[in-house]
Wavefront OBJ file of the C-alpha trace (Angstrom):
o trace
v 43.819 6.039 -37.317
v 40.713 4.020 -36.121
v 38.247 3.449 -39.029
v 35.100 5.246 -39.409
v 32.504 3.572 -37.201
v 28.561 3.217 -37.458
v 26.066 1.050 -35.482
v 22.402 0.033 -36.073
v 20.785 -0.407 -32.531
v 17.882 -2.295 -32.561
v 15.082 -0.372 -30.328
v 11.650 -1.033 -31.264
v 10.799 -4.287 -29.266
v 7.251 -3.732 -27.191
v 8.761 -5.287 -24.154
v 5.773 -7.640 -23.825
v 7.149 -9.505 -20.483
v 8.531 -6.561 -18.513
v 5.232 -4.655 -19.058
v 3.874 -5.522 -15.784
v 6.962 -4.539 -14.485
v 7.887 -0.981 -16.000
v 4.148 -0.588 -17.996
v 4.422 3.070 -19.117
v 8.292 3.052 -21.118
v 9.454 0.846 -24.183
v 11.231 -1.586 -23.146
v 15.228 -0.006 -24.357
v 13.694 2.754 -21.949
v 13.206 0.593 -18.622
v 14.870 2.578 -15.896
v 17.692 0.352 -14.345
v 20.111 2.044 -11.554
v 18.198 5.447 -12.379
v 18.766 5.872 -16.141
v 17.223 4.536 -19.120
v 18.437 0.938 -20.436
v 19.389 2.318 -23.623
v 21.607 4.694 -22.231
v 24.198 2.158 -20.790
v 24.570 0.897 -24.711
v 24.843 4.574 -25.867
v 27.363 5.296 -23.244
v 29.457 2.177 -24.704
v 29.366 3.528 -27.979
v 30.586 7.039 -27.263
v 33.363 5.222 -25.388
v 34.393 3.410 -28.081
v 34.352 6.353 -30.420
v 31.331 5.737 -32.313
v 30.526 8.150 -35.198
v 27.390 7.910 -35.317
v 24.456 5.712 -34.562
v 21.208 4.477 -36.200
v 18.387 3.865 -33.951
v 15.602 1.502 -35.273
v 12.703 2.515 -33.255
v 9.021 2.133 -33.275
v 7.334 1.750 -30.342
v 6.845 4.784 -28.547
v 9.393 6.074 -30.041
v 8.958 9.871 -29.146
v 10.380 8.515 -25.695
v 13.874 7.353 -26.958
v 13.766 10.562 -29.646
v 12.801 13.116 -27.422
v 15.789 11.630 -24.872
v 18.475 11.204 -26.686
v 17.656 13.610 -29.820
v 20.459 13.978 -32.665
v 23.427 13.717 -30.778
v 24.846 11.752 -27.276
v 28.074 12.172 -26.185
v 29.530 13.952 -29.504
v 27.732 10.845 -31.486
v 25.435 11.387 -34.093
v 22.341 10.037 -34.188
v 19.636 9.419 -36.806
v 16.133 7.194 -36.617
v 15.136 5.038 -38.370
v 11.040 4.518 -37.150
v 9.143 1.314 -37.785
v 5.517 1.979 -38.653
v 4.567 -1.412 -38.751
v 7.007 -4.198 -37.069
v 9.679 -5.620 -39.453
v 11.466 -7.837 -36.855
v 14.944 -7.534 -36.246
v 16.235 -8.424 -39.942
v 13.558 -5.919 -41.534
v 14.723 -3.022 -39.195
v 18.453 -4.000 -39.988
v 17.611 -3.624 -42.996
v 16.052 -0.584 -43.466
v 18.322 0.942 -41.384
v 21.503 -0.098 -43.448
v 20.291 2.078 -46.336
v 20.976 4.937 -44.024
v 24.221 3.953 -43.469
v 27.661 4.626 -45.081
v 30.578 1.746 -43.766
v 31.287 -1.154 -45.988
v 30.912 -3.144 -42.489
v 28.415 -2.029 -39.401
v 27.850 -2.960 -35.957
v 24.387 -3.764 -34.971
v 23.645 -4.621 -31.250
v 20.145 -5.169 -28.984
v 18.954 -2.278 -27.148
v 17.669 -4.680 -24.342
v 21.119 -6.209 -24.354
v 24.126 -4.920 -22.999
v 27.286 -6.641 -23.315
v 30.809 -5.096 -22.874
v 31.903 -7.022 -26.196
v 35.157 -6.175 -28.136
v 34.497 -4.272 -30.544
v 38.069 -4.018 -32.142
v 38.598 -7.383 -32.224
v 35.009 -8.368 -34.255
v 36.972 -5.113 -37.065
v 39.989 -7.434 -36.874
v 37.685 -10.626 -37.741
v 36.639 -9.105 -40.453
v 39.628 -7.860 -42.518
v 40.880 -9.989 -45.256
v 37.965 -12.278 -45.148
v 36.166 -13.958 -48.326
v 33.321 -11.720 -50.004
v 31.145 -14.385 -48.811
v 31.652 -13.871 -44.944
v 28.732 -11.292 -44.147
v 28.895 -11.344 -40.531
v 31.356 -11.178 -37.558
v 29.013 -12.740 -34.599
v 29.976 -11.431 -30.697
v 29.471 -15.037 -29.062
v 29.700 -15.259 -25.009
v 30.435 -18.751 -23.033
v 27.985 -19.260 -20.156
v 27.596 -21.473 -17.600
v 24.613 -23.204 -16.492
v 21.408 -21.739 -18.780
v 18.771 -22.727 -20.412
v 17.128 -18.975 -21.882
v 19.538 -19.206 -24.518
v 20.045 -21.431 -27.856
v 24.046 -21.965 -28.094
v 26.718 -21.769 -30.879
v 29.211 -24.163 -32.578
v 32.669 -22.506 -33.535
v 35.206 -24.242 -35.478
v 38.792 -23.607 -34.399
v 39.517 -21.361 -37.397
v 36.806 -19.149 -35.806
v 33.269 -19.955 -38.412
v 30.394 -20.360 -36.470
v 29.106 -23.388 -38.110
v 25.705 -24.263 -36.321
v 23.028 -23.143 -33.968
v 21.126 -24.945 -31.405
v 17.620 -24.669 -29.792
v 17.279 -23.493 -26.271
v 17.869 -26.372 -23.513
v 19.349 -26.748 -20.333
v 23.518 -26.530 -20.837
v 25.840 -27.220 -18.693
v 27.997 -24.856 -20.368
v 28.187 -23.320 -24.171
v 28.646 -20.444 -26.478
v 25.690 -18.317 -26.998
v 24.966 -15.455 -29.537
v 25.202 -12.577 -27.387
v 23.163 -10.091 -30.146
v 26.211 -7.837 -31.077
v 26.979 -8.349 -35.099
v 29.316 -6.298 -37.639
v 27.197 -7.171 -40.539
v 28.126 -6.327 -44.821
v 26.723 -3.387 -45.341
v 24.787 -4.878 -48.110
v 24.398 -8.111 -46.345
v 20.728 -8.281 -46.461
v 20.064 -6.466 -50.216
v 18.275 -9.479 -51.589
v 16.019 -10.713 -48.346
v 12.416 -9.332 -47.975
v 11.262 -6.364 -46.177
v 10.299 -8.174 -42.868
v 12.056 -11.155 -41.675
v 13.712 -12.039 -38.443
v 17.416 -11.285 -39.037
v 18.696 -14.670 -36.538
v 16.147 -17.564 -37.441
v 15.326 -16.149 -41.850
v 19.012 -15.017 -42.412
v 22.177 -16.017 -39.560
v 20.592 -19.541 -39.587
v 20.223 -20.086 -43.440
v 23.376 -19.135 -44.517
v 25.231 -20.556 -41.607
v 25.837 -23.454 -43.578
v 27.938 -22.296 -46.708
v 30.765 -20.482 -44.379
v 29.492 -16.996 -44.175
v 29.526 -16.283 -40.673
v 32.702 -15.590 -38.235
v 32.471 -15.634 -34.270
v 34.689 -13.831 -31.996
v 34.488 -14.707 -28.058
v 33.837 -12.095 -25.837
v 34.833 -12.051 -22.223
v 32.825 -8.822 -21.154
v 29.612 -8.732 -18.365
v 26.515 -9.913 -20.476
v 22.872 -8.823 -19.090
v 19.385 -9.088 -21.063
v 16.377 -7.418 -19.488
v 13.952 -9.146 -21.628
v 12.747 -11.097 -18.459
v 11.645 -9.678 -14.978
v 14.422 -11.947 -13.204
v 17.320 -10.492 -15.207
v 15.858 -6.915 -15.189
v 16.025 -6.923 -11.179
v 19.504 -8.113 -11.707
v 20.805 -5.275 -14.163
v 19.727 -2.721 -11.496
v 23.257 -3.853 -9.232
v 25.318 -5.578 -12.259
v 25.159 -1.825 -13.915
v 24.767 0.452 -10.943
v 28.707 0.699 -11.154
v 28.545 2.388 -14.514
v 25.543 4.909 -13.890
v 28.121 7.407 -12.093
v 28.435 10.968 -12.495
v 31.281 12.385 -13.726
v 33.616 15.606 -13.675
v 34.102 17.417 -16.854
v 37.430 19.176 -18.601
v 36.326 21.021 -21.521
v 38.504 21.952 -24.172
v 37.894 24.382 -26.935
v 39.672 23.475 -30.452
v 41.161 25.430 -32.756
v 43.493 28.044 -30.659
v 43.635 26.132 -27.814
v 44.401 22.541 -28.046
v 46.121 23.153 -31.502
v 47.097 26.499 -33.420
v 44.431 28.368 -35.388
v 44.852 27.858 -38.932
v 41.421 29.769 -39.936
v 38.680 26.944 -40.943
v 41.090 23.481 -39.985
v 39.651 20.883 -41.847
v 42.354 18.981 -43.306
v 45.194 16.724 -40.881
v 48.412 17.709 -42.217
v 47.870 20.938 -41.432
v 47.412 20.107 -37.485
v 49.718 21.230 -35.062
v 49.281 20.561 -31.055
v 49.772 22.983 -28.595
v 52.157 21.461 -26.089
v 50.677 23.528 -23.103
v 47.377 22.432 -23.330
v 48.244 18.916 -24.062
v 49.948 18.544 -20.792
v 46.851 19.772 -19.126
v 44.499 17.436 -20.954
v 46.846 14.403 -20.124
v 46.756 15.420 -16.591
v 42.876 15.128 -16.551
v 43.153 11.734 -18.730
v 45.264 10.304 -16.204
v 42.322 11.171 -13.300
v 39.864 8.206 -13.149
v 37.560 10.549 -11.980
v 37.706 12.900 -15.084
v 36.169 13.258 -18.621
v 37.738 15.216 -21.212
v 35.723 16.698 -23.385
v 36.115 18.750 -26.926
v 33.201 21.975 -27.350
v 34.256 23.413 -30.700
v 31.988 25.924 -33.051
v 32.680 24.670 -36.756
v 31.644 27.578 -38.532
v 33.306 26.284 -41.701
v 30.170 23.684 -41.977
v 27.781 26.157 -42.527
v 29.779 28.243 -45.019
v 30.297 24.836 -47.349
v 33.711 25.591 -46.329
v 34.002 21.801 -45.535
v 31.330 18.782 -44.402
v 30.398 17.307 -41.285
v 32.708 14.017 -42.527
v 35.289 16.233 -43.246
v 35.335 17.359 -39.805
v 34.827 13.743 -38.041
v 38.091 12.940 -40.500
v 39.887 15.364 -38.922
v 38.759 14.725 -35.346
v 39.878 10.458 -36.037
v 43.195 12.086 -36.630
v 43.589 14.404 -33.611
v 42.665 11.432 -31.369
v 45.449 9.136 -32.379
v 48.119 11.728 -32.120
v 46.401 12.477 -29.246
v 46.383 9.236 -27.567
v 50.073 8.782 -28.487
v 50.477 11.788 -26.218
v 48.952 10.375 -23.456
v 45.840 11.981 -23.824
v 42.173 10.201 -24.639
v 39.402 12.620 -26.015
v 36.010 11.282 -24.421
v 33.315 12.838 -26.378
v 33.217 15.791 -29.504
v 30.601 18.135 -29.071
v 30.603 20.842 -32.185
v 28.326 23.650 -33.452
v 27.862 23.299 -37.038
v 25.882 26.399 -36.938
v 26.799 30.413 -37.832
v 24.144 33.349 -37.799
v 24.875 34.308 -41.456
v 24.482 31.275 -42.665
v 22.148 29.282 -40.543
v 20.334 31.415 -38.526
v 20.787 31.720 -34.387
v 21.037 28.686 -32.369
v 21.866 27.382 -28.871
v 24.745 25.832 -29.225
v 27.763 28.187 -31.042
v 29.658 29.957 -28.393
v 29.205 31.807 -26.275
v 26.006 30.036 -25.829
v 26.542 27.513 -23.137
v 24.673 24.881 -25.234
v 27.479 22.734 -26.035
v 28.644 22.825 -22.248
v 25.250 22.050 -20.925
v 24.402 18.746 -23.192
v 27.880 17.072 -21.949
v 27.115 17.952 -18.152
v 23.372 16.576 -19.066
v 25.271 13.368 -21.200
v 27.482 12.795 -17.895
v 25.702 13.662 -15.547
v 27.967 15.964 -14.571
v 27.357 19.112 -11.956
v 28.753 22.497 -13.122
v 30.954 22.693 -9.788
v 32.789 19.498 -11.182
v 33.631 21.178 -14.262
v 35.818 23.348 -15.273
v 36.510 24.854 -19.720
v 39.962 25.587 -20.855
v 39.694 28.280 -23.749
v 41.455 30.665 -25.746
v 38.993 33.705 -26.553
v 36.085 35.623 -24.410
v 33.323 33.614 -26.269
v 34.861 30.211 -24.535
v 34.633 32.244 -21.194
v 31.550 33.812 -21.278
v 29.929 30.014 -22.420
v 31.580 28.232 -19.399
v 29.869 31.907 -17.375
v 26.575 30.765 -18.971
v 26.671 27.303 -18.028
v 27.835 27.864 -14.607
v 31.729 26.767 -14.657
v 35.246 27.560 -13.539
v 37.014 28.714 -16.827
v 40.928 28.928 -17.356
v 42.867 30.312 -20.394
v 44.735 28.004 -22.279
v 46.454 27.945 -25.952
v 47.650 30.614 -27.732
l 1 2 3 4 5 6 7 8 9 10 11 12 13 14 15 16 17 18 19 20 21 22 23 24 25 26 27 28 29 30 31 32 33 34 35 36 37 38 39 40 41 42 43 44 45 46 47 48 49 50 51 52 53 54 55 56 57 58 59 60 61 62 63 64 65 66 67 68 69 70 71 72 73 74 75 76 77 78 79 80 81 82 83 84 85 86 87 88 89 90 91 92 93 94 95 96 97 98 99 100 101 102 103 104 105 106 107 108 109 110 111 112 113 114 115 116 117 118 119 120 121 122 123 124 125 126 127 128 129 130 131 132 133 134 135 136 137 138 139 140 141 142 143 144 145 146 147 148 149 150 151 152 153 154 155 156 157 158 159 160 161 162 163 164 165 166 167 168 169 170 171 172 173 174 175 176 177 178 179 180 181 182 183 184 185 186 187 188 189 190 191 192 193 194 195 196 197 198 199 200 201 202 203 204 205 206 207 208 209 210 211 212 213 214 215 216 217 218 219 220 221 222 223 224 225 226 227 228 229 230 231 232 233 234 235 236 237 238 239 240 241 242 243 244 245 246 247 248 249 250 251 252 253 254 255 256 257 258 259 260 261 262 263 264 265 266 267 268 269 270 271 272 273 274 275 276 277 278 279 280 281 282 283 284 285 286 287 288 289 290 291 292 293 294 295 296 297 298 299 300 301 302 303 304 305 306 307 308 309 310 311 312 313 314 315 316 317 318 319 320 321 322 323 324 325 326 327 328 329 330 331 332 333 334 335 336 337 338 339 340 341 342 343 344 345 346 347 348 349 350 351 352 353 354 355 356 357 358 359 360 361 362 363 364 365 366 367 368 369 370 371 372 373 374 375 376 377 378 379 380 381 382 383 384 385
């Protein structure tokens, strides 16, 4: 079962050089191919299962809040606002209180980079206490924006390098999987690279993995221009097969929180690995979790259980996109928008994938799953038992 995963994404730069250029939007909120920046880097952490995410914003901030709001693509999100600037290591920092792994990802949100993400967990299992860092490093070719890298062959980044012209070199691409309590004992404001990665470099504590993936930073007008065509290809819209849970892609045991007691439904799965095998399909999970708001079990609990259903899943030939779940009941938590037969689930996956409700279609197992595909405007078929 993949591990639990969290990432800190670093948000509240000012975006001083592209201001001329895009003067009314932080810069992680720059359109580029007709969608926010920080999108693209959301996007690649709902596709690589994400549990949730940690946004350290600051400057207008209400725009990336009131965009993305607690939840994109079935990951959770939380905020963690700079009033005054911290720099990167004082936002890191700050925002690793809020978090629960023993090991998180942090990454640039004027950086995109299609980095490994499973390889920098396997860098970092078994290593010494004193490692606090797994560095994504990318080799480029003919630069001279970026300072470069030394890595040893048992993979310790051992030195860095001021920017100069390079013929070619390894560069630190701004994706980390940092200790959780990494940065306990530095002060509140500090640049994470030049105060921390460069003064403990030296006594061993820092692994590199090499990335092969596209690489684009929109901190400067040239490379801006350029991410609208290197990332056009991955601003697509999408069609949508939604799946309710508990009756129809596995049997209703009444409140299923714990994994031993899941058992597939065969049917359905055939029909969700038909859609997994369509490149131009997203499968997608819109399930009310009552049990939530009767302390029946926790949100964890639930994402436990979800971990599970995707490997067995995947060993099936089926791959789960995105969770979308109502943690809401009337009794308990007043009304809301989302529980079914409210279409609210439905609606924030089309608006997350930009997905038209004639390319959709929900695969259910009671009237409530048909009359919230009815509400949002979609085909509905019965499925499960």
């Amino acid at each position: 079962m993949r591990p639990y995963r969290e990432a800190i994404v670093l948000a509240g730069g000012f975006g001083t050089r592209l201001a001329h250029v895009v003067p009314d939007v932080c810069k992680p909120m720059a359109p580029v191919a007709g969608r926010p920046f920080l999108r693209f880097i959301m996007d690649q952490l709902a596709a690589a299962c994400f549990d949730r995410a940690v946004v350290a914003d600051g400057y207008r901030r209400e725009q990336i809040e009131g965009f993305f709001g607690p939840a994109y693509r079935g990951t959770a999100i939380e905020y963690s606002p700079e009033e005054t600037p911290l720099l990167t290591g004082g936002a890191v920092k700050r925002a690793l209180s809020r978090c629960e792994s023993d090991w998180v990802f942090v990454l640039n949100g004027d950086t995109w980079f299609d980095v490994d993400f499973e390889a920098m967990e396997a860098a970092a299992v078994n290593v010494p206490d004193s490692v606090s860092a797994v560095i994504a490093v990318k080799r480029m070719r003919g630069f001279e924006r970026y300072g470069t890298v030394d890595v040893d062959a048992g993979g310790s980044l051992t030195a860095f390098h001021e920017k100069r012209p390079c013929e070619e070199g390894l560069i630190n691409a701004g994706v980390y999987l940092l200790r959780r309590d990494a940065l306990n004992n530095m002060p509140e404001k500090f640049s994470l690279e030049s105060d921390y990665f460069e003064r403990v470099v030296s006594d061993g504590e820092l692994r590199a993995v090499e990335c092969a993936g596209g690489f684009i930073d929109i901190g400067v007008p040239e490379d801006y221009e350029l991410a609208q065509t290197m990332l056009a290809p991955l601003a697509k819209s999408w069609k949508l097969a939604l799946f309710d849970r508990d009756g129809t892609i596995n049997v209703d045991t009444g409140h299923l929180y714990e994994p031993e007691k899941l058992e597939l439904i065969p049917s359905t799965v055939d029909i969700m690995r038909g859609y997994s095998d369509d490149p131009d399909y997203k499968v997608v999970v819109v399930t009310n979790q009552a049990g939530i708001a009767k302390g029946l079990y926790t949100e964890a609990d639930m994402r436990r259980l979800h971990r599970y259903m995707e490997n067995e899943l995947e060993k099936l030939g089926v791959h789960v996109d995105a969770w979308y779940f109502c943690p809401h009941h009337p009794d308990y938590t007043g009304p809301c928008e989302c529980r079914k037969p409210a279409p609210g689930m439905l609606l924030s996956a089309m608006i997350d994938f930009a997905a038209l409700p004639e390319d959709c279609v929900m695969y259910g197992d009671k009237v409530t799953d048909k009359n919230a595909a009815m509400k949002a405007g979609i085909d509905f078929e019965w499925a499960g038992v």
